[in-house]
N, C-alpha and C positions, 0 to 999 in steps of 0.2 A: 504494500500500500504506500499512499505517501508519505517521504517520509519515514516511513520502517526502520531502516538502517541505520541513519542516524540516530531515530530513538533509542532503538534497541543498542549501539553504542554507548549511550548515556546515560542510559539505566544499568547497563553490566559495570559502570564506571563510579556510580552513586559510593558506594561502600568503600571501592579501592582509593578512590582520589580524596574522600575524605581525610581530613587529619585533622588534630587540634588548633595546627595554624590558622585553621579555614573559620575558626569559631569566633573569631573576632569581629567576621563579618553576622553573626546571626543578633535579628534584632531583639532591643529589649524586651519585647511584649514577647519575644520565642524564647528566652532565659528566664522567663518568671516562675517556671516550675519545671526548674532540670534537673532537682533534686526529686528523686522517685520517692521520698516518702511525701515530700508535698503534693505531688503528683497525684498519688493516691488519696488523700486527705482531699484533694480541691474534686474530686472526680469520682468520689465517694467508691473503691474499690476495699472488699473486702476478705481479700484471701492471706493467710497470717503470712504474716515474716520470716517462718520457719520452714513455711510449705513449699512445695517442690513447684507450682503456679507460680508461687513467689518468684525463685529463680529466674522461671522461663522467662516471665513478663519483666524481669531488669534487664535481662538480656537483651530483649525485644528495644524496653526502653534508651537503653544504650543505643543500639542502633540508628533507631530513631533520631535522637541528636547529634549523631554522627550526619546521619543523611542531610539532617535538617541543615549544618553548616555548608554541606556540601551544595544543596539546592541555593541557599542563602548568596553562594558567592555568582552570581548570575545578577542581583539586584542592586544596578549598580544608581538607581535614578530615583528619585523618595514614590516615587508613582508605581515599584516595582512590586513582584509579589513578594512575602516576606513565607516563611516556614517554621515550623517552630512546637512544638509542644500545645497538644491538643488533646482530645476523649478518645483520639486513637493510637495516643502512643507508647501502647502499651501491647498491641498487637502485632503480629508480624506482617511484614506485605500479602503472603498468602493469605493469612487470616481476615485481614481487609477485603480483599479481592473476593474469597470466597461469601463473605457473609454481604459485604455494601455494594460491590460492583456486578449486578444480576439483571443487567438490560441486556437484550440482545435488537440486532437493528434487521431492517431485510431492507432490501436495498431501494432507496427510492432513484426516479427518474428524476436527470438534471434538469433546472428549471429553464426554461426556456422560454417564459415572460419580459414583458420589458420592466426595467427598472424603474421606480415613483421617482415623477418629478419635484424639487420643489421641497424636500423633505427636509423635517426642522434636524437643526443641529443636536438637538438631545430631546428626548421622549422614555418617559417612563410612564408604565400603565399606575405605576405606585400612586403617582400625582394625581389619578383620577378615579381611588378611593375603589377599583375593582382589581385587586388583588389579594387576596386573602393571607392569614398573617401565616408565616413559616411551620412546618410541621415536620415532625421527629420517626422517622420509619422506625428507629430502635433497630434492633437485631434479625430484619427480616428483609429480605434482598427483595422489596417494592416499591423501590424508584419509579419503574415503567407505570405504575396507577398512581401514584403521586402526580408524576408529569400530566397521565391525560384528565385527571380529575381536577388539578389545579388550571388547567387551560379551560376544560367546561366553566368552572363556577367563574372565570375569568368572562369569557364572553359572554354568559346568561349576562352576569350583572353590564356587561357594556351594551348589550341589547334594551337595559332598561328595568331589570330585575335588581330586587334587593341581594345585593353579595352575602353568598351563603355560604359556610362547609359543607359540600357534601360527601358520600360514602366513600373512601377510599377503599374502605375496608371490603363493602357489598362490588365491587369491580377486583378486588382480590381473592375471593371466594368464588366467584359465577362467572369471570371471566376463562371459560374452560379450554380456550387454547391455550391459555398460557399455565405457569406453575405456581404461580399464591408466591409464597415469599423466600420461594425456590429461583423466582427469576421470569422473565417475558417482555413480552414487545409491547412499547404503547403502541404502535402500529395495529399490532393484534386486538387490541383490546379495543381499541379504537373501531376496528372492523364487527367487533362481536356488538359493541355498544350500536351500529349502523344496522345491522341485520338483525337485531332484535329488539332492536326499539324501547330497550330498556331503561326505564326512568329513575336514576338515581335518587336515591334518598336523601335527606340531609344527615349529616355526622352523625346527630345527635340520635338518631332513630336507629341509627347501624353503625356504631361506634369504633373505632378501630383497636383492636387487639395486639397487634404484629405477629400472630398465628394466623395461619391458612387455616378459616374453618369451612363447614359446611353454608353451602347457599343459603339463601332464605329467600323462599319465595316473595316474591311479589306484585302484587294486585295491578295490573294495565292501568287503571283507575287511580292507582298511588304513586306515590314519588313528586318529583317533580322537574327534572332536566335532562332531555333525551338527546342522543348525537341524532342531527341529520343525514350530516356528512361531513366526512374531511379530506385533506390534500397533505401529500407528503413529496417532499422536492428535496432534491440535493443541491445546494445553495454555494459547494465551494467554486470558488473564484467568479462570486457573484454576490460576494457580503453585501453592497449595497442595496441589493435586490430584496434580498432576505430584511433590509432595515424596512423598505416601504411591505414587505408582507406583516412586519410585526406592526407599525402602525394601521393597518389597514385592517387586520384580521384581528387583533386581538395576542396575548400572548400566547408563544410557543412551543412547542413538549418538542425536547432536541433530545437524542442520544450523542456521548460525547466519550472521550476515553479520559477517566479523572482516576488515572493510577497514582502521580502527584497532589491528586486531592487531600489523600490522606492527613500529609502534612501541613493543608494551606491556613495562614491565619488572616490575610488581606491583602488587599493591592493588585494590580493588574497582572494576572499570568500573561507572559509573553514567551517562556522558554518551558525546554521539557516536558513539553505536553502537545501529545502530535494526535494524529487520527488513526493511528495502529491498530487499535484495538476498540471499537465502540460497546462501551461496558457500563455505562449509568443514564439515568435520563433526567432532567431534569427543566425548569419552566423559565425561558429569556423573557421576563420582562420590559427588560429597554436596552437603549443603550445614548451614550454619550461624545461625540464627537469633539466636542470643543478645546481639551487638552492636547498636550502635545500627543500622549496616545490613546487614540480611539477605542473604547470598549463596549462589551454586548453585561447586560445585567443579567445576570441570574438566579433564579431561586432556585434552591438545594434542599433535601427536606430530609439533613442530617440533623434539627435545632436550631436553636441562637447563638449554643457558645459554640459552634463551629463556625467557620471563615467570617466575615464580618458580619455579625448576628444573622447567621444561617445563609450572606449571599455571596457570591464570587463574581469577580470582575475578569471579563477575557476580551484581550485585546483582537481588537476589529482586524481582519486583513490576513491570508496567510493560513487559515480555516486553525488556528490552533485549537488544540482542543478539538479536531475535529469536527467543529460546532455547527459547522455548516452543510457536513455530511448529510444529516436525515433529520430533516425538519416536518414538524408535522402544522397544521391549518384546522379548528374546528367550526364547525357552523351549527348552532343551537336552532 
């Protein structure tokens, strides 16, 4: 893919090129707890001291701030992203991968629209009060119904609806091409929400778990936001395109490759993070133009205390992050 080779150089190189030299580069806010008992205390971990977990997870930890100076020495600009000590560093890269990065993409057609004229410098759906607040998957690889659940209640309420939560949870139970919090496509789900006309419920009535349970039926008569339909386009080397589809449509459910996620704590990703592998999905709400580097807004739906209160910044141009790989479009 694109790109490949050089990522894959620079991930076999994360651990080897690291050194303690490099650590002078990691920012404040990445040293505030690189002490693994604080670690533990701020993050509420509770496996003893004595226990062989214990071990594994300083190991891990170590790692972690190894890698983190290493990622760090790339950020050479205060606009760059920084790395650092977070709720995952205490996991191994596998363990990450395995449990949070559970999107898979099928490939969409390149867009072949023309680009919005005219289009303002910076647009965030944020500023127009239909985006709903950040949410927390926990320990179940359902990014893919995050993204397409956070885009529905996204353009119901710019249609004119009250901005609501709705079910994450009832699209991770009944969406049955896909695996619940095993892993799936918003693409898929997206297809299953169109051919069965299925009205999502609000949170509150089908509340999320982060277990894959059984369906729960539901009444034709009930619910209350159905997909029509949607569009799925591959937008690299066509960002701007991609900028007039998010103003135009509402926000976006992207598959992206966020193996450097792990670590991020703010600021514009611009390096090591390529479209190698599309592994998580997640909702572009805007983006900003007017700095010296141009970025697409994100919502992530790891929480608040991950990247700057649950969003990530990836700069415009260049598909990093993949981001423009597999975009999806809903219509309510």
């Amino acid at each position: 893919m694109r790109g490949s080779h050089m990522y894959a150089l620079l991930i076999a190189t994360v651990v080897s090129l690291a050194s303690p030299l490099c650590c002078k580069n990691v920012s404040e806010t990445g040293t505030r707890f690189n002490d693994f008992n604080s670690f533990r205390e701020q993050f509420h971990r509770l496996y003893g001291s004595n226990s062989e977990e214990f071990k594994r997870r300083h190991v891990n930890f170590q790692s972690a701030t190894k890698r983190h100076a290493f990622l760090n020495s790339f950020s050479t600009t205060p606009q760059s992203a920084k790395y650092g000590v977070n709720q995952f560093s205490d996991l191994s890269q596998e363990e990450f991968r395995d449990v949070y990065l559970r999107a898979s993409a099928d490939r969409a057609l390149l867009f072949s629209g023309l680009k919005t004229e005219e289009l303002p410098d910076k647009f965030d759906w944020r500023d127009k009060a239909v985006v709903a607040p950040v949410q927390n998957q926990q320990a179940c690889g359902s990014c893919w119904a995050f993204s397409v659940v956070g885009a529905m209640q996204s353009v119901c309420a710019i249609s004119g609806s009250k901005l609501e939560q709705l079910s994450v949870q009832q699209v991770l139970d009944c969406s049955f091409q896909n695996q619940g919090c095993n892993g799936g496509s918003p693409f898929q789900a997206l297809n299953w929400l169109k051919q069965t006309r299925v009205k999502l419920l609000p949170q509150s009535e089908y509340p999320y778990t982060a277990k894959t349970g059984i369906c729960h039926f539901v009444s034709p008569s009930h619910g209350s936001v159905a997909v029509k339909n949607f569009t799925t386009h591959d937008f690299s080397g066509r960002e701007e395109a991609m900028m007039g589809q998010l103003v135009e449509r509402g926000p976006l459910a992207v598959i992206v490759d966020a193996v450097s996620w792990q670590d991020y704590l703010g600021g514009i990703i611009q390096h090591h993070c390529s479209s190698q592998w599309s592994n998580h999905a997640v909702l572009v709400v805007g983006y900003n133009t007017i700095g010296d580097i141009p970025y697409w807004i994100v919502q992530n739906s790891w929480g608040t205390t991950w990247g700057d209160e649950g969003y990530v910044y990836i700069k415009i141009g260049g598909n990093v992050c993949g981001i423009a790989d597999s975009v999806a479009s809903v219509f309510i």
